[in-house]
C-alpha positions as CSV (number, residue, x, y, z in Angstrom):
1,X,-0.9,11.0,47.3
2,X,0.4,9.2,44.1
3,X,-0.8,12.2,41.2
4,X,0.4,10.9,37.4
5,X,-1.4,11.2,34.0
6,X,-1.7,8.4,31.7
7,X,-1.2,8.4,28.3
8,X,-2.0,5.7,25.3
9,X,0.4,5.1,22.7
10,X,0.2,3.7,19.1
11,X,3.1,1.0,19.5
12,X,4.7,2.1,15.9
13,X,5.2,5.6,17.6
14,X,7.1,4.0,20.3
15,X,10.3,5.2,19.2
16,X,9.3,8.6,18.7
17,X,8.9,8.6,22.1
18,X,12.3,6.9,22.9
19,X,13.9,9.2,20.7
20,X,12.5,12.7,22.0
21,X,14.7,15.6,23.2
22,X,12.4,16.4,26.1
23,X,13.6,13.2,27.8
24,X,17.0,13.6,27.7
25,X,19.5,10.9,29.2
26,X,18.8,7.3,28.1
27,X,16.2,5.4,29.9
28,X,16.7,2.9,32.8
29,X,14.8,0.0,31.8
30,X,12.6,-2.9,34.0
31,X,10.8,-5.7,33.2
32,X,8.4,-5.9,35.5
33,X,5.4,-8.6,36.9
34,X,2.7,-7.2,38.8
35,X,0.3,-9.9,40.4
36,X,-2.7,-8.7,41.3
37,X,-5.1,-9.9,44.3
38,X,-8.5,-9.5,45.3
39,X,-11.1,-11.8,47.0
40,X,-13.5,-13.9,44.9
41,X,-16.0,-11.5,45.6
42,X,-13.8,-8.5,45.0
43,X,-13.9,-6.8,48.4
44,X,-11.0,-4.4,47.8
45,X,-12.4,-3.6,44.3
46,X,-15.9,-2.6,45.6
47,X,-14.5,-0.5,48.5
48,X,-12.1,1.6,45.7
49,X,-9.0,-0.1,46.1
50,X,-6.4,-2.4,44.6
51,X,-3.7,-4.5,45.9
52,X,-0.5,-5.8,44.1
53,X,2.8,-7.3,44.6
54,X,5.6,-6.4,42.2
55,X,8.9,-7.8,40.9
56,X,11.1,-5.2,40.9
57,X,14.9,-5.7,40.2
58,X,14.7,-9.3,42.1
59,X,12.9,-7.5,45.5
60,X,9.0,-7.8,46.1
61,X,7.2,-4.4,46.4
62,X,3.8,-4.4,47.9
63,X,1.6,-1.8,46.9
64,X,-2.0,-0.7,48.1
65,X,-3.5,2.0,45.8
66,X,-6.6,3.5,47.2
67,X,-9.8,6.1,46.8
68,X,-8.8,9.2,45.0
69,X,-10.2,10.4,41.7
70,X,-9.4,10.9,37.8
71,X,-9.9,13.9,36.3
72,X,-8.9,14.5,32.0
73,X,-6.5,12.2,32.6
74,X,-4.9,12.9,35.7
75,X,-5.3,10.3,38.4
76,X,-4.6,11.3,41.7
77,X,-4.7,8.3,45.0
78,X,-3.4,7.0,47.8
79,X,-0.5,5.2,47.4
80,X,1.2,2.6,50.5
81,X,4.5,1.6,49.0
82,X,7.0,-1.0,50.8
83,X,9.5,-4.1,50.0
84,X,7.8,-7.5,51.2
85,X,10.1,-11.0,51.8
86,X,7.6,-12.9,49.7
87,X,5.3,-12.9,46.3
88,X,1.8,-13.1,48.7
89,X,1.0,-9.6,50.3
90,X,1.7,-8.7,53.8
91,X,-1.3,-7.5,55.2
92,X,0.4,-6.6,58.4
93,X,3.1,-5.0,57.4
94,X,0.1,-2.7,55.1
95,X,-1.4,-2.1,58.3
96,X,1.7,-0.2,59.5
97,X,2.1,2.0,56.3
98,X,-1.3,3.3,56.5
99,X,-0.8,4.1,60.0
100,X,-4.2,6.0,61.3
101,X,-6.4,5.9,58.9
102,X,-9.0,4.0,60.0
103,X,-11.4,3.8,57.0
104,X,-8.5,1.8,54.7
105,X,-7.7,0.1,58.0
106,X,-11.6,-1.0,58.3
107,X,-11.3,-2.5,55.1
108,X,-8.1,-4.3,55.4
109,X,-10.5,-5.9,58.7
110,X,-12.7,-7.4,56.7
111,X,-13.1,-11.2,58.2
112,X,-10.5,-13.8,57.0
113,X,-9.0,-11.5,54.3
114,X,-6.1,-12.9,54.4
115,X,-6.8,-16.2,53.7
116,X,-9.5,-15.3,51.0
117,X,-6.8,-13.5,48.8
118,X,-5.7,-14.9,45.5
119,X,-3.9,-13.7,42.2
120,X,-6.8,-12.7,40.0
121,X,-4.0,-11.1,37.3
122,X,-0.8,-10.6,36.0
123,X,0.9,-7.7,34.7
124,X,3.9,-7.9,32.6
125,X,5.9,-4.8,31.4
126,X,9.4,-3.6,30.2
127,X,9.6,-0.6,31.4
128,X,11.8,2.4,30.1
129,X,11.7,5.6,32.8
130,X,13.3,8.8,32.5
131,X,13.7,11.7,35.3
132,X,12.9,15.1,33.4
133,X,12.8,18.4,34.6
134,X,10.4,20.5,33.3
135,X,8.7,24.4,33.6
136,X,10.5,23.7,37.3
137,X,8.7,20.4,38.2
138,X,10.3,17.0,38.6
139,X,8.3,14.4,36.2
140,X,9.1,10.4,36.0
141,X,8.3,9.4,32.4
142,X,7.3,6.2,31.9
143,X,6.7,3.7,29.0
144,X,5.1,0.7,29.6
145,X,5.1,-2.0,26.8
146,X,3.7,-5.4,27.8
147,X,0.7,-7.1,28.6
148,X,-2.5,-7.9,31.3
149,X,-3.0,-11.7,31.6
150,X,-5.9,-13.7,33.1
151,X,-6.3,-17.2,32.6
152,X,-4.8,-16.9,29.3
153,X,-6.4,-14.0,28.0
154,X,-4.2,-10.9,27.1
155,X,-5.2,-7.6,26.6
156,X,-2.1,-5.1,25.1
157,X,0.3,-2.3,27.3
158,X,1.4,0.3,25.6
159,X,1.0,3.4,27.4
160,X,2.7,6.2,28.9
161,X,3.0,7.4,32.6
162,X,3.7,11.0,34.0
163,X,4.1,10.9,37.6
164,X,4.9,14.0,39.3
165,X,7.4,13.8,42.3
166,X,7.5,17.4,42.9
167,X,5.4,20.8,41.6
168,X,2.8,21.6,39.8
169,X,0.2,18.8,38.4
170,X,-0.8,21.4,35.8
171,X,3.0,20.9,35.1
172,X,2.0,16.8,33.4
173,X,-0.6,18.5,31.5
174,X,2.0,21.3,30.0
175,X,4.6,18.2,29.2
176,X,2.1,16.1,28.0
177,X,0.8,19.0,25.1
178,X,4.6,19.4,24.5
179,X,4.9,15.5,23.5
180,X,2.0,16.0,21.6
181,X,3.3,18.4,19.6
182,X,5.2,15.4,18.1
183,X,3.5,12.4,18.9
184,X,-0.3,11.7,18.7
185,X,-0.6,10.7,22.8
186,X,-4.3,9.8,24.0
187,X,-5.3,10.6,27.5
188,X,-6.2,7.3,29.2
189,X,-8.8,7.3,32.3
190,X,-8.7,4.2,33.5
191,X,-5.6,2.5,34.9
192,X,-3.7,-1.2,34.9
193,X,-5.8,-2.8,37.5
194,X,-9.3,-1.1,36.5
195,X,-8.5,-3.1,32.6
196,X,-7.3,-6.5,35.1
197,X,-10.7,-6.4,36.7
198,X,-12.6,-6.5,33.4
199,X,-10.8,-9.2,32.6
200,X,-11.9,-11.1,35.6
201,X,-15.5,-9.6,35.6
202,X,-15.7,-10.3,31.6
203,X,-17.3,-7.1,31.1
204,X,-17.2,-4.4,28.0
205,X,-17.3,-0.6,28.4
206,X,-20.3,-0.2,29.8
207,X,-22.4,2.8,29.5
208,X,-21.1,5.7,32.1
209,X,-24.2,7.3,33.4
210,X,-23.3,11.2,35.3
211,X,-22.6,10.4,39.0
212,X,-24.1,12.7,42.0
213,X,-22.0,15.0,43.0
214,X,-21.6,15.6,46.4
215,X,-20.2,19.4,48.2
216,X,-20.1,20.1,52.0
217,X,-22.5,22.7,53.0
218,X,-19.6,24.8,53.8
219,X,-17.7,24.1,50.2
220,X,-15.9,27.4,48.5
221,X,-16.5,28.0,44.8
222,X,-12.7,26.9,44.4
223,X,-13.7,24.2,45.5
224,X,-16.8,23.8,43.5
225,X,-15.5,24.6,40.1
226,X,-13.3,21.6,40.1
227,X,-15.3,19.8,41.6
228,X,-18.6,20.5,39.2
229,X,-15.6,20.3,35.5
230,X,-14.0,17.0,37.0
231,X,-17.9,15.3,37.1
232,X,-18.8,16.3,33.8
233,X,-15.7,15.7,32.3
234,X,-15.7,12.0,33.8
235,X,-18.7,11.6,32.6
236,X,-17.3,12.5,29.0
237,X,-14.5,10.5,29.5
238,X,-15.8,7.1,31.0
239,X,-17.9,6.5,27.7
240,X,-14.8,7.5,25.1
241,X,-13.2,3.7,24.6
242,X,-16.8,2.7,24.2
243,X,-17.8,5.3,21.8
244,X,-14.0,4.6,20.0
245,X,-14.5,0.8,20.3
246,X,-18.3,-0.6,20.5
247,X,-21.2,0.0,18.5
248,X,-23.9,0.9,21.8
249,X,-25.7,4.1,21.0
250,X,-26.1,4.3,24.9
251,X,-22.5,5.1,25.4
252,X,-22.5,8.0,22.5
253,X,-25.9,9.3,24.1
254,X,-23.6,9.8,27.9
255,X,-21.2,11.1,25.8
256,X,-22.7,13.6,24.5
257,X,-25.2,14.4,27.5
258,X,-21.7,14.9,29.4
259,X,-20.7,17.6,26.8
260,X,-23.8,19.5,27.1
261,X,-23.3,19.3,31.2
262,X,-20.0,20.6,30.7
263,X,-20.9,23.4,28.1
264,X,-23.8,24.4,31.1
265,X,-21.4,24.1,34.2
266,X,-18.9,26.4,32.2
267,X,-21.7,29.1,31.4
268,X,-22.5,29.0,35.1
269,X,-19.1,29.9,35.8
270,X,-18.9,32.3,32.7
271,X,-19.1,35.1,35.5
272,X,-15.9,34.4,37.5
273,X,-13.9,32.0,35.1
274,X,-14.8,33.2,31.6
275,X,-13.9,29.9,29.6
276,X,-10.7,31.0,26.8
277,X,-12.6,31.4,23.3
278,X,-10.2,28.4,21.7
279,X,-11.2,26.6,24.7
280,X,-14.6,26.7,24.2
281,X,-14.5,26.3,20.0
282,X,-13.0,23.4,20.6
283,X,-15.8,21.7,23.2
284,X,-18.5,23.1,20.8
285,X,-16.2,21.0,17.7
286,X,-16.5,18.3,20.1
287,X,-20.3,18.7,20.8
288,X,-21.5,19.0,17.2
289,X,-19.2,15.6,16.3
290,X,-21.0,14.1,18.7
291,X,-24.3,15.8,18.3
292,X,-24.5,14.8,14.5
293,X,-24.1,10.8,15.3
294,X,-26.4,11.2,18.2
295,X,-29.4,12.8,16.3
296,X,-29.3,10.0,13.6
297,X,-29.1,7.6,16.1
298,X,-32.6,9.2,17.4
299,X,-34.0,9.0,14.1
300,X,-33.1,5.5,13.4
301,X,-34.2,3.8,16.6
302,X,-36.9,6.1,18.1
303,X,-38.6,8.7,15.7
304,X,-38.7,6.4,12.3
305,X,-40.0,3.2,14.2
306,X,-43.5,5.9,14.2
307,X,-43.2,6.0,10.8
308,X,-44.4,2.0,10.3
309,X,-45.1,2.1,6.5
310,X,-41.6,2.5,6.2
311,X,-40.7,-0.5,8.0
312,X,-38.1,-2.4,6.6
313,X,-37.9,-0.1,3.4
314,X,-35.3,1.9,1.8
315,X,-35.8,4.6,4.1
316,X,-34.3,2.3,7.3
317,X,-31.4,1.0,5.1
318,X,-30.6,4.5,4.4
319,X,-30.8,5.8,7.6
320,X,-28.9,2.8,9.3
321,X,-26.2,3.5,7.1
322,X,-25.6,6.9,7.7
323,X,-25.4,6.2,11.3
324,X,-23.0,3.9,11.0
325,X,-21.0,6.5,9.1
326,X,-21.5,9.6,11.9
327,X,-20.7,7.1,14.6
328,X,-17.4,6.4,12.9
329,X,-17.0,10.0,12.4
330,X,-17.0,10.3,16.1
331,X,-15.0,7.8,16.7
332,X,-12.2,9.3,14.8
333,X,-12.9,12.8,16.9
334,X,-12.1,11.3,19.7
335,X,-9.0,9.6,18.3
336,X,-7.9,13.1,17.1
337,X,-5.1,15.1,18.6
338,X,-7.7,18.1,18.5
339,X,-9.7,15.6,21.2
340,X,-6.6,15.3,23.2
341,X,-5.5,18.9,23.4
342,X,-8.6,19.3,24.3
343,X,-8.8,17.7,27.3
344,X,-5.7,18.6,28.6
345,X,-6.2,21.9,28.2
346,X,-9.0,21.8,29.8
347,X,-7.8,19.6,32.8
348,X,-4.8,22.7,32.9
349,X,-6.8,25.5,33.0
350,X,-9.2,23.6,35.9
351,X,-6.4,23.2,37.9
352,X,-5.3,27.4,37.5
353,X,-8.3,29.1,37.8
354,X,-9.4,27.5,40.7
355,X,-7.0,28.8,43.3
356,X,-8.0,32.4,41.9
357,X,-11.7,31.8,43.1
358,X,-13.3,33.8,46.3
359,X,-16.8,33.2,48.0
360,X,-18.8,29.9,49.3
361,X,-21.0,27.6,46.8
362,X,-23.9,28.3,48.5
363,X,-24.0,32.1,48.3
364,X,-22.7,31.5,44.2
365,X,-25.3,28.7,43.3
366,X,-28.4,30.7,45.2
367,X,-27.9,33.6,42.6
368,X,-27.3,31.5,39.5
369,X,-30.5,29.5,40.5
370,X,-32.3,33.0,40.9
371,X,-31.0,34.0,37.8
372,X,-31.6,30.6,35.7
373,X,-35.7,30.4,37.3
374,X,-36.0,34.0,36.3
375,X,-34.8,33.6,32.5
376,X,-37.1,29.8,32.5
377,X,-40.4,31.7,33.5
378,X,-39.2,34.8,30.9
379,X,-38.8,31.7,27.9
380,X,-41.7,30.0,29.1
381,X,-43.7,33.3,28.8
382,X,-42.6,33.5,25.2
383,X,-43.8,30.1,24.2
384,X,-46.0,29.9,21.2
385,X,-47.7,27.2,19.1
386,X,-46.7,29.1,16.0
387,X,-43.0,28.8,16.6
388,X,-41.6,26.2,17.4
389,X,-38.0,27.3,18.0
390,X,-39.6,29.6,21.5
391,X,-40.8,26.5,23.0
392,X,-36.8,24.4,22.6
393,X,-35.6,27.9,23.8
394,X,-37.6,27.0,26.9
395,X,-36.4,23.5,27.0
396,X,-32.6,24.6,26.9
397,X,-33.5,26.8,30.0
398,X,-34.9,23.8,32.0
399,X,-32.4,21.9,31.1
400,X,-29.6,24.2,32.5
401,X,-32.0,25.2,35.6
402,X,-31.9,21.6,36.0
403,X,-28.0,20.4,35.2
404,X,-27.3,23.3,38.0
405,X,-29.5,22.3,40.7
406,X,-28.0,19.1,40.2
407,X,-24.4,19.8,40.4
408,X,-25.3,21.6,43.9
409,X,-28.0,19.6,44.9
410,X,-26.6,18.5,48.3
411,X,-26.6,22.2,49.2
412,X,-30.2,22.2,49.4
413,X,-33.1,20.6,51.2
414,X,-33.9,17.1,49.4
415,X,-37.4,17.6,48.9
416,X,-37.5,20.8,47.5
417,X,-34.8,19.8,45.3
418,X,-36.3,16.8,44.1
419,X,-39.8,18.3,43.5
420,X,-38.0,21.4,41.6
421,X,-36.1,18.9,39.5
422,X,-38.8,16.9,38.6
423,X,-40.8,19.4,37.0
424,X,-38.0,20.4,35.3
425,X,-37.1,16.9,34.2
426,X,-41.1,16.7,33.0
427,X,-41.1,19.9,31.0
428,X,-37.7,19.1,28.9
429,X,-39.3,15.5,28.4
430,X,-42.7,16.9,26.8
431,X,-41.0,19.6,24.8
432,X,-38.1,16.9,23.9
433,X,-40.4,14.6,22.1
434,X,-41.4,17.6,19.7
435,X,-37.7,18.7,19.1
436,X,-37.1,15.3,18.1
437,X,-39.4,15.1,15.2
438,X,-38.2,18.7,14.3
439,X,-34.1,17.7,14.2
440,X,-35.9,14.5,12.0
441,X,-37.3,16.5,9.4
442,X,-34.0,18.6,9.0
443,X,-31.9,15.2,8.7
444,X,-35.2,13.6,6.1
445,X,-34.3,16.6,4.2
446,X,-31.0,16.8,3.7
447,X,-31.2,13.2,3.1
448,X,-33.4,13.3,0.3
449,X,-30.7,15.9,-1.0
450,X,-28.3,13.1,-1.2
451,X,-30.4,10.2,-2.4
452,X,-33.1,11.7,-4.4
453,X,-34.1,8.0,-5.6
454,X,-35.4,7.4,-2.0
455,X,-37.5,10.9,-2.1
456,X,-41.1,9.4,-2.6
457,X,-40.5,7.6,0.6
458,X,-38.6,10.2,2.4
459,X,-41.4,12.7,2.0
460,X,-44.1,10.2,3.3
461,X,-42.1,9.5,6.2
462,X,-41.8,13.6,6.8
463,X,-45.5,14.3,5.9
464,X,-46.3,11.4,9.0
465,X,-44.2,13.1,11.0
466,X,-45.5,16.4,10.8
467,X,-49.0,15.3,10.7
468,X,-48.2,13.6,14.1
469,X,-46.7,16.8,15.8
470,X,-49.7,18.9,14.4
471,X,-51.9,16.5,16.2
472,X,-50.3,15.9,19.4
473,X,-49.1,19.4,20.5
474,X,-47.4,19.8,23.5
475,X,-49.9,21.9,25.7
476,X,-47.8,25.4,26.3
477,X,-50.4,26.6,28.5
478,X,-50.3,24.1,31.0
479,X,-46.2,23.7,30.8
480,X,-46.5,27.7,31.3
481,X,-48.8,27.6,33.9
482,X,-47.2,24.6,35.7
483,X,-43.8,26.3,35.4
484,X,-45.2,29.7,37.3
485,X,-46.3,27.5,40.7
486,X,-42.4,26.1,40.9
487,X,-41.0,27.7,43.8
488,X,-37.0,27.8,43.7
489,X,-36.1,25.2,46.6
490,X,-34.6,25.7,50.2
491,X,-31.4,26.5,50.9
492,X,-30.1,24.1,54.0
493,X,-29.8,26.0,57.2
């Protein structure tokens, strides 16, 4: 199992890098070319894995890189290594090196893969690599400068690789906040091949929607604590070059719905793995960043498109504006070395606390469930038309009730799952729709505040608002009463 972390790098800090004490000795370099190949119909891609064949000081390496998962940075897969006499792959002689595994085996069966191969890509690097010892782990540091090439398009290299050859992996993550100390590193999540293939696909960074998560019925909480941080935190992740780079309000929304599962999976833990206070501050820095774009995006696009007698006015040019500004604000979070310390420390602390962990998911997610459906129907009891903030304090409970149930869903019987989820999901949506038009009237203010020439309209569009949410009220009574009949679902046996 190949385990590295990848890091981006501004190309002007390049010999910052070259330069630093922590790597010692000078650097071996390598130029090397990488083809990459792959059916038309990317067969290897859809089944999780990637195939190359290398130059490496005049010899052919082949290299199979398969299944395996990225978590804040650190990728951790397969890996079936070997010299080949020729540019083409040796299917064959991958058959040996994987040996007895018969999934990858079934998919190196696939019918006439060999002859449907071809070179979909190039990669071309000079590579400098250093062999550092560090907190008593063996690290290979590597810079890659160069480029991807398909068909004449280029996309840049410039990155940073931290593969560990023997230790600790929380030892890349300690090296990694010791470079940044110095150098303004970004964690990168997705490798080489994965920016190869979008070449050949032609695709952007889509948005990255959270993924089920699947536990064995028999899986310990250390292994569920991971497990549960490394979802949420792709989730964060996968959507960070499209928040950084595009302009879809989709990608912010995952972005930010992947904070709040993270801030919930951590208050689930709270009891055995009490998050560090600067830990936290800094995911809550994180959350209200992306919280402030994500809000005006709302307004824009959904809540003032009610408003129709603004349509078009000075209101909509005002408002557009101001998101442009708080999504660029949030791009420049996540560009940040706060954002990056972040992450790694997080991705550190994952990987120590875990090991410390006693007890079975099951046992652990049947009394937080207990405890979440206890504190819902205690909110829910509390709900009154006359203020407003006790029914959003009831939402925030069925959203957490629901972000847990979901993160150990497979422990329990589908159906009762599924019917406890969506009420859940139906009570957030109906008190969602009247926290929206409350978080608009706080952001109509405070922009009337700052452009008091638009205040005539500003106020019309708040007196609509309001009028609206005083005549469609969400009907406490029958969430309350609806919410009282859930029953908690079923354990599998």
């Amino acid at each position: 199992m190949e385990v590295e972390l990848k890091l981006l790098l501004d190309p002007q800090d390049n010999e910052l890098l070259l330069q630093h004490p922590l790597l010692g000795a000078p650097a071996r370099v390598q130029q090397l070319t990488a083809h990459y190949f792959d059916t038309p119909d990317l067969h290897l891609l859809r089944h999780g894995a990637g195939l190359r064949v290398r130059t490496v000081d005049g010899e052919w390496v082949q290299t199979m890189k398969a299944g395996g998962s990225v978590q804040s940075g650190l990728h951790s897969r397969n890996e079936w290594e070997g010299v080949i006499d020729r540019a083409w792959p040796r299917l064959g002689k991958l058959r040996k090196l994987i040996g007895d595994d018969v999934h990858w085996l079934a998919i190196l069966a696939a019918p006439d893969l060999k002859d449907r191969l071809e070179s979909l890509f190039v990669v071309d690097v000079q590579r400098h690599v250093w062999d550092v010892e560090s907190g008593g782990n063996r690290i290979e540091v590597a810079l890659d400068v160069g480029h991807i090439e398909r068909q004449s398009r280029k996309v840049r290299v410039n990155e940073v690789e931290l593969e560990l050859k023997d230790g600790d992996p929380a030892g890349l993550y300690a090296f990694a906040l010791q470079l940044l100390e110095d150098i303004p590193v970004r964690i990168s999540n997705i490798n080489k091949a994965q920016r190869g293939y979008m070449l050949v696909r032609e695709t952007a960074h889509a948005p990255y929607h959270a993924q089920a998560l699947q536990l064995d019925a028999d899986a310990s909480l250390r292994e569920a604590l991971p497990a549960v941080l490394g979802n949420c935190l792709e989730h964060i992740q996968r959507n960070e070059v499209a928040v950084i780079e595009g302009h879809d309000p989709e990608t912010l929304h995952q972005m930010r719905v992947g904070v709040r599962r993270l801030r919930s999976a951590l208050k689930l833990f709270a009891s055995v793995a009490p998050c560090p206070p600067a830990l936290q501050q800094d995911i809550d820095w994180l959350g209200t960043e992306l919280g402030a774009a994500r809000d005006w995006d709302v307004l824009l696009s959904s809540t003032l498109a009610r408003v129709t007698a603004t349509s078009g006015g000075q209101l909509q040019t005002l408002a557009l504006e101001t998101v442009h500004a708080k999504r660029r604000q949030a791009a420049q979070a996540l560009l940040s070395p706060r954002y990056t310390h972040l992450m790694l420390t997080l991705g550190s602390w994952i990987l120590q606390v875990a090991p410390l962990l006693n007890g079975s998911a099951v046992q652990f997610s049947r009394q937080i469930m207990q405890q979440l459906h206890k504190s819902l129907l205690k909110r829910a009891n509390r709900m009154d038309q006359d203020d407003p903030s006790s029914a959003h304090r009831t939402r925030i409970a069925a959203k957490r009730a629901r972000y847990a149930l979901e993160f150990f869903h497979t422990l329990y019987r589908k159906r009762t799952a599924r019917a406890y989820l969506k009420a859940l999901a139906a009570t957030q949506e109906e008190l969602g729709q009247h926290n929206d038009l409350a978080v608009a009237d706080r952001l109509l203010r405070a922009l009337a505040q700052d452009h008091p020439e638009a205040d005539g309209e500003i106020q019309f569009a708040r007196g609509y608002l309001v009028a609206q949410q005083t005549a469609q009220p969400a009907d406490l009574d029958a969430i309350r009463s609806r919410l009282h009949t859930l029953r908690l679902p079923h354990i599998k046996h």
